[in-house]
C-alpha positions as CSV (number, residue, x, y, z in Angstrom):
1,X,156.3,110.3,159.7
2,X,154.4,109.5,162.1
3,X,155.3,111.2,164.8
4,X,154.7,114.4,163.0
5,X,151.2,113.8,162.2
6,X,148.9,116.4,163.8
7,X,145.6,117.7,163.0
8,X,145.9,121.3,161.1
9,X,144.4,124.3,163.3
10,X,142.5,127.4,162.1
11,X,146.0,129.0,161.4
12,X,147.7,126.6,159.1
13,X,144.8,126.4,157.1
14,X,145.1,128.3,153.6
15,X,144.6,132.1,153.3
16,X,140.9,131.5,151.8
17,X,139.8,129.4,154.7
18,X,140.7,131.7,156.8
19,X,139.1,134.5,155.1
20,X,136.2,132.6,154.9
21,X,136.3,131.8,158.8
22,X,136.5,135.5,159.5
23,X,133.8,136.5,157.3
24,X,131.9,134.1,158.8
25,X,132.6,135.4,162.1
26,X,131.7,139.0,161.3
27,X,128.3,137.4,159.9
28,X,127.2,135.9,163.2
29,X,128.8,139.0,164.8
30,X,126.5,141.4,162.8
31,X,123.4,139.1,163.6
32,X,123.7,139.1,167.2
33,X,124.4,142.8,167.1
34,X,121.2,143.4,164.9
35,X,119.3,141.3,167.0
36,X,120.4,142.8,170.5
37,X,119.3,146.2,168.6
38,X,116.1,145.1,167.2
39,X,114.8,142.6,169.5
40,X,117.2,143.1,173.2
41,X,116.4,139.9,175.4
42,X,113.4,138.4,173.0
43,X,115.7,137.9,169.8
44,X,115.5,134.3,170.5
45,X,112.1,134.2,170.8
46,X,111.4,136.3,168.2
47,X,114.3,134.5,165.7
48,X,112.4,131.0,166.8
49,X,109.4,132.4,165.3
50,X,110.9,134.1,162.2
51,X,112.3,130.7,161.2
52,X,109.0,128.6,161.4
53,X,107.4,131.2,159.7
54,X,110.1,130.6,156.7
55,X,110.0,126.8,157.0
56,X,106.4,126.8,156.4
57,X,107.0,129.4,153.6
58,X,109.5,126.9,152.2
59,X,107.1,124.1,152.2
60,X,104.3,126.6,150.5
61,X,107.0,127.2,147.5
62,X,107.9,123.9,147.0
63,X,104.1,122.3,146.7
64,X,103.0,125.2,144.6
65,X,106.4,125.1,142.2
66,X,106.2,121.0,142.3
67,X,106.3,119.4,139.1
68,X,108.8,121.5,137.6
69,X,109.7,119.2,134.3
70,X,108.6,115.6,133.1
71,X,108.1,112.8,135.7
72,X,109.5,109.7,135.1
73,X,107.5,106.7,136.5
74,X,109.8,104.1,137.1
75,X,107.9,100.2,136.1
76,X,110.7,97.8,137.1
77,X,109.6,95.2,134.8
78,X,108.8,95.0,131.0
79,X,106.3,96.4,129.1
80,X,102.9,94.5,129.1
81,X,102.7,92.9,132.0
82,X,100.0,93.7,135.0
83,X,102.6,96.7,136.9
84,X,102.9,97.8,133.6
85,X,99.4,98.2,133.3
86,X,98.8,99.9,136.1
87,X,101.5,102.3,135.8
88,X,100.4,103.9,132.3
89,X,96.5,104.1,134.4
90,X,97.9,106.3,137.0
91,X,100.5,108.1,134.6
92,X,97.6,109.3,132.5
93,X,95.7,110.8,134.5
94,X,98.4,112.4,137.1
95,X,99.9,114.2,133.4
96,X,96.7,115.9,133.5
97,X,95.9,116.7,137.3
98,X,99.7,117.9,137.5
99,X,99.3,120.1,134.1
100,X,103.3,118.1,133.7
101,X,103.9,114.9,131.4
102,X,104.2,111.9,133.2
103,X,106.1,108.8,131.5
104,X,106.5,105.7,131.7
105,X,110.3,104.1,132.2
106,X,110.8,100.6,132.1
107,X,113.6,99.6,134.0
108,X,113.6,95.7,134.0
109,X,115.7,93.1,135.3
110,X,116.8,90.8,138.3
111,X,113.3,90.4,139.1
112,X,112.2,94.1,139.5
113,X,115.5,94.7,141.5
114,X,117.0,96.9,139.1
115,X,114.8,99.2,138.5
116,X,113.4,99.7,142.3
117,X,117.3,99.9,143.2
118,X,117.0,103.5,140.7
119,X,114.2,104.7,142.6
120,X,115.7,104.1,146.1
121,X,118.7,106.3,144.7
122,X,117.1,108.9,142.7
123,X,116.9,112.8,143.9
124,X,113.9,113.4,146.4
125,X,112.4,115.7,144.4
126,X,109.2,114.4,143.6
127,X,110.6,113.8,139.7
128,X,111.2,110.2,139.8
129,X,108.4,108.0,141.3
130,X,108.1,103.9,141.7
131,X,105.5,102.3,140.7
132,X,105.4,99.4,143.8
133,X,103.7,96.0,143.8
134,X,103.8,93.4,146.6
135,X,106.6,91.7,144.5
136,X,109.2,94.1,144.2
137,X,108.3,95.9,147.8
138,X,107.2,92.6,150.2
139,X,108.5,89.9,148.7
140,X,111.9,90.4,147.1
141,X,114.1,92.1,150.0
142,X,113.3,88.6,151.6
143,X,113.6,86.1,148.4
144,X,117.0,87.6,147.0
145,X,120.0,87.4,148.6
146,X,120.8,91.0,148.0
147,X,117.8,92.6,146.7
148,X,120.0,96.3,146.9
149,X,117.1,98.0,149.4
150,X,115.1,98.0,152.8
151,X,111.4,98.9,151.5
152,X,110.8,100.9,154.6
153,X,114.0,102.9,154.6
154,X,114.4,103.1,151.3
155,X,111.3,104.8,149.9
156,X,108.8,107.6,150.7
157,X,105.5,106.0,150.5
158,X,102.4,108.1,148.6
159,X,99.5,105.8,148.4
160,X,97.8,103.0,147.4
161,X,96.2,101.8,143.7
162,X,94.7,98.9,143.6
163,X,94.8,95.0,144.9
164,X,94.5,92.4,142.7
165,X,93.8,88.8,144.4
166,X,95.4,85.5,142.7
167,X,92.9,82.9,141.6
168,X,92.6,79.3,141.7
169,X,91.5,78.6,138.1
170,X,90.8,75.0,136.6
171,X,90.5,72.9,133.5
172,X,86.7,72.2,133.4
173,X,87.4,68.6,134.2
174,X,89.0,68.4,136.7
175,X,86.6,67.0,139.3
176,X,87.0,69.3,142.6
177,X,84.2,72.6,142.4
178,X,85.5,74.2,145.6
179,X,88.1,74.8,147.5
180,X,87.0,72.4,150.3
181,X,86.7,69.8,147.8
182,X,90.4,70.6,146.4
183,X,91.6,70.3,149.7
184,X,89.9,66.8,150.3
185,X,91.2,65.5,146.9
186,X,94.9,66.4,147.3
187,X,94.8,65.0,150.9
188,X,93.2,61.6,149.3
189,X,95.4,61.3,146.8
190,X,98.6,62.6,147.9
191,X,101.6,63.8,145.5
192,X,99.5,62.5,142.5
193,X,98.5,66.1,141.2
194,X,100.8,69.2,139.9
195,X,99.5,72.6,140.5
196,X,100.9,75.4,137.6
197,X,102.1,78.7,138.6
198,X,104.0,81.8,137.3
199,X,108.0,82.3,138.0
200,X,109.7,81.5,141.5
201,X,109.4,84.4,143.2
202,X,105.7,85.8,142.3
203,X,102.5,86.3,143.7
204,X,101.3,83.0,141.9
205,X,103.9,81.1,142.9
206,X,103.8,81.9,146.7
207,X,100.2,81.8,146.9
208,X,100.7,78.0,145.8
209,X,103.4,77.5,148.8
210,X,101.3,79.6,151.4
211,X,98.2,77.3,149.9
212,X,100.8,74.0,150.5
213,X,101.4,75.2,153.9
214,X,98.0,76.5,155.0
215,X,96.1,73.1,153.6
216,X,98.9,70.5,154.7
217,X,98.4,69.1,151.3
218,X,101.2,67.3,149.5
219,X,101.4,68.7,145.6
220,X,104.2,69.6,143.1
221,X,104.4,73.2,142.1
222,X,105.3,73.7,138.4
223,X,106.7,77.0,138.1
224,X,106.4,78.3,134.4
225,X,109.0,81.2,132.7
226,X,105.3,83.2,131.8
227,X,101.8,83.7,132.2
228,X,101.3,83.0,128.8
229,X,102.7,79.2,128.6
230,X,100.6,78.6,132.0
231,X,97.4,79.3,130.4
232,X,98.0,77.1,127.2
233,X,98.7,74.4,129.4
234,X,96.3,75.3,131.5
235,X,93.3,75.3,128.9
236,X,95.3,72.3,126.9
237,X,94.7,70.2,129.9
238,X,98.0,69.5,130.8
239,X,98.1,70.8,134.1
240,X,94.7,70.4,136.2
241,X,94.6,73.8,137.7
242,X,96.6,76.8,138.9
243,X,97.6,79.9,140.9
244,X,97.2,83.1,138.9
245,X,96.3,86.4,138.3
246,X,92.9,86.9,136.5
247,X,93.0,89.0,133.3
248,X,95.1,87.0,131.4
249,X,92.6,84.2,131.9
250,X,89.7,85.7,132.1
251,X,88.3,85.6,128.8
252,X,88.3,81.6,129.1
253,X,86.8,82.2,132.3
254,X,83.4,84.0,130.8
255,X,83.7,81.4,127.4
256,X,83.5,78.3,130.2
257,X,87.2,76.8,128.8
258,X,88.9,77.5,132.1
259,X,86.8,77.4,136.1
260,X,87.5,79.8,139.0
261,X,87.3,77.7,141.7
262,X,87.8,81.2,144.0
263,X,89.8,83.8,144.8
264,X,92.4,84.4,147.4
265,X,91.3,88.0,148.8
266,X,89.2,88.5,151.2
267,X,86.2,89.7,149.4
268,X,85.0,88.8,145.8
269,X,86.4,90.0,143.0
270,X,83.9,92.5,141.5
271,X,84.1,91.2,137.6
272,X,83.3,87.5,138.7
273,X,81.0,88.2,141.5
274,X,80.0,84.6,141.3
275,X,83.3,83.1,142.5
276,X,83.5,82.6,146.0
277,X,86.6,83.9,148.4
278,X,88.8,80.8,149.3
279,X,87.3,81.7,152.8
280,X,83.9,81.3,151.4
281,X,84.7,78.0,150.0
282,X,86.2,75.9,152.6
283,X,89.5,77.1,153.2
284,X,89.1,79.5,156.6
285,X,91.8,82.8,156.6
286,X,93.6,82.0,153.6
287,X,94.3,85.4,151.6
288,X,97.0,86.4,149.4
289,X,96.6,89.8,147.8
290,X,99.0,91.6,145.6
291,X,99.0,95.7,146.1
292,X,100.1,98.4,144.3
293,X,101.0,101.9,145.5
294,X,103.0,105.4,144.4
295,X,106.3,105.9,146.2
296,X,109.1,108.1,145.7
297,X,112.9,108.3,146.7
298,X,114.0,108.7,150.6
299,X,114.0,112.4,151.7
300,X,111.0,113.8,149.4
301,X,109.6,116.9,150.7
302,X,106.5,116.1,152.8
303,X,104.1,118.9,150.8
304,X,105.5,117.2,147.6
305,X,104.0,113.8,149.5
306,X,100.5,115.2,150.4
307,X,100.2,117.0,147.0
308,X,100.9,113.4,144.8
309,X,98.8,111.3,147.3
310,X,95.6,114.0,146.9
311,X,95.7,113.8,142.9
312,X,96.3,109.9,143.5
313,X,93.4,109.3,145.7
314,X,90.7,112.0,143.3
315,X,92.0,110.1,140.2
316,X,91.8,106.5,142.1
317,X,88.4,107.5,142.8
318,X,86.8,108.2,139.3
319,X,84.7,105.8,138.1
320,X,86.8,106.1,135.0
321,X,90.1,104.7,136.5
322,X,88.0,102.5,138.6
323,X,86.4,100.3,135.6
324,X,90.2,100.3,134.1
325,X,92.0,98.7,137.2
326,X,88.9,96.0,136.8
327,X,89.5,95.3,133.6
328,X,93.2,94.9,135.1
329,X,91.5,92.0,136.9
330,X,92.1,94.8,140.4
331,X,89.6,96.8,142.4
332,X,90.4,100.3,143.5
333,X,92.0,101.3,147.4
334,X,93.1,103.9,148.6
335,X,95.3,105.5,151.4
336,X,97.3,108.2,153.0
337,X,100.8,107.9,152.9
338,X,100.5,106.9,156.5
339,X,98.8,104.2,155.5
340,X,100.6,103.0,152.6
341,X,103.8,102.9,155.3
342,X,101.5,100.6,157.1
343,X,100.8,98.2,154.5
344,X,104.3,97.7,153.3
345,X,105.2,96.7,156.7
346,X,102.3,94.6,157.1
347,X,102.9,92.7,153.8
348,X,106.5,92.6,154.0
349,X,106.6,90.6,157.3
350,X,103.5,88.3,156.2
351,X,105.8,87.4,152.9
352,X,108.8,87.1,154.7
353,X,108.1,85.2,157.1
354,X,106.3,82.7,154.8
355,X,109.6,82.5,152.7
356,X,111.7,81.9,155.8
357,X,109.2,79.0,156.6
358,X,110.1,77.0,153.2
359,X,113.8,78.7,153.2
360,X,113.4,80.1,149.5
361,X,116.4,82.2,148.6
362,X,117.6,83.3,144.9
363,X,120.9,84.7,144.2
């Protein structure tokens, strides 16, 4: 009932409890006893400094213990694709600098939800890393209704890879050679042309709202299931140009069947040094970048931090790795964890706020 209801005290408790409260008693009793012996009014002081002293011992262990097995590097989408890419570059050479294997786990689904969602949850121990990219990190939390994390809660940032900028690419005729001239066509002929992009949600497919939004031009965006349909149609002639990424149209770039018009980071890509920045070519401020950056689970131990983001940065750094994110259509960049938390807050309120603006939500 509930009148009998009361909470239970030290003595109703059973006979291990209480055992275990009175050894724990004669514990703390010893200690201060030992201290009062050894140390008389300075135990304190001297106790303080014992336990930093251990703490940083602690920290010592760990770094120098850290990997202990295989790490798992968590790609939340399919094999193939440009995260993918990246992923297998970095877990190649971390196997080595970390004397541990380093795999690749593909963890697809809900638009890269799935698999970040395992990350956010998994031990902190520095055995299950993310691989994170500007869609899964900035944009989702804000485009899903219930995305399942807060990217700056939810993850212990390492470092930054690589940024890759989206490109305005073109079928050779269609008449407009810079961005200033795109601009002036749509705004002459209004709602006449369609502009292709990748799925709802990407970098390609906001970099043609934020383009929309920034020029005050009135097109229709044609969102496409893959990068691969895009291009045909693209190099077809059936759409007149599009937002994309740049490897998988790169070789029609160099044979002259496709046109970059310019690219949407705010310096030139180094493999087309030719094509200028949207900046450069008549459209003032507009950059849309996609990152990618090393994070871990909530909680990791800070030396297990420092130790990932200095073999991240000397691999990063080689001009091995560096040719291989260029042929990933990316340059190389770097950071300190610091930094990386930076970023992700930077990004994550430019996206956000961008798809707030056009009220873009998927369920």
């Amino acid at each position: 009932m509930l009148g009998a209801s009361r909470t239970m005290s030290g003595t109703d408790r059973p006979d291990a409890d209480a055992a275990s409260n009175q050894s724990g008693s004669l514990l703390r009793f010893d200690l201060e006893n030992f201290k009062r012996k050894a140390f008389g009014k300075r135990a304190g002081v001297f106790g303080a400094a014992i336990l930093i002293s251990l703490l940083g011992l602690a920290g010592t262990a760990t770094a120098q213990s850290y990997p202990s097995r295989t790490i798992s590097l968590v790609v939340p989408y399919p094999p193939g694709g440009g995260v993918d890419a990246m992923a297998r570059i970095v877990a190649d050479r971390l196997s080595v600098a970390l004397k541990h294997s380093v795999i690749v786990d593909n963890r697809a689904g809900a638009g890269g939800n799935i698999g970040t969602r395992a990350v956010a949850k998994a031990d902190p121990d520095g055995h299950t890393l993310l691989l994170g990219h500007t869609g899964t990190i900035s944009i989702n939390p804000s485009l899903y209704a219930n995305a399942g994390y807060d990217p700056r809660k939810d993850f212990t940032p390492i470092g930054l890879i690589a940024s890759m900028p989206v490109a305005l690419i073109a079928h050779p005729s269609f008449p407009a050679k810079s961005m200033a001239e795109v601009v002036a066509l749509l705004k002459q002929q209004p709602g006449k042309f369609n502009i292709g992009t990748s799925a709802i949600g990407t970098g390609g497919y906001l970099t043609a709202e934020y383009f929309k939004s920034a020029a005050g031009v009135d097109i229709t965006i044609v969102p496409y299931r893959g990068t691969g349909p895009l291009m045909n149609d693209l190099i077809g002639g059936h759409i007149p140009f599009a937002f994309g990424v740049l490897p998988p149209a790169m070789g029609n770039i160099q044979a002259g069947t496709l046109r970059a018009i310019a690219v949407t980071g705010p310096k030139r890509f180094s493999l087309l040094p030719d094509v200028p920045t949207a900046t450069e070519s008549g459209l003032p401020g507009f950059d849309s970048v996609l990152h990618y950056g090393l994070l871990a689970p909530p909680g990791t131990p800070r030396p297990i931090v420092d130790r990932l983001n200095k073999e991240l940065r000397a691999l990063v750094e080689t001009d091995v790795v560096k040719q291989r994110i260029q042929t990933e259509g990316g340059d190389s960049l770097t950071s300190s964890p610091d930094e990386y938390v930076q970023d992700i807050d930077l990004e994550e309120r430019k996206w956000s706020a961008l798809i707030k603006k056009l009220n873009l939500k998927v369920e």
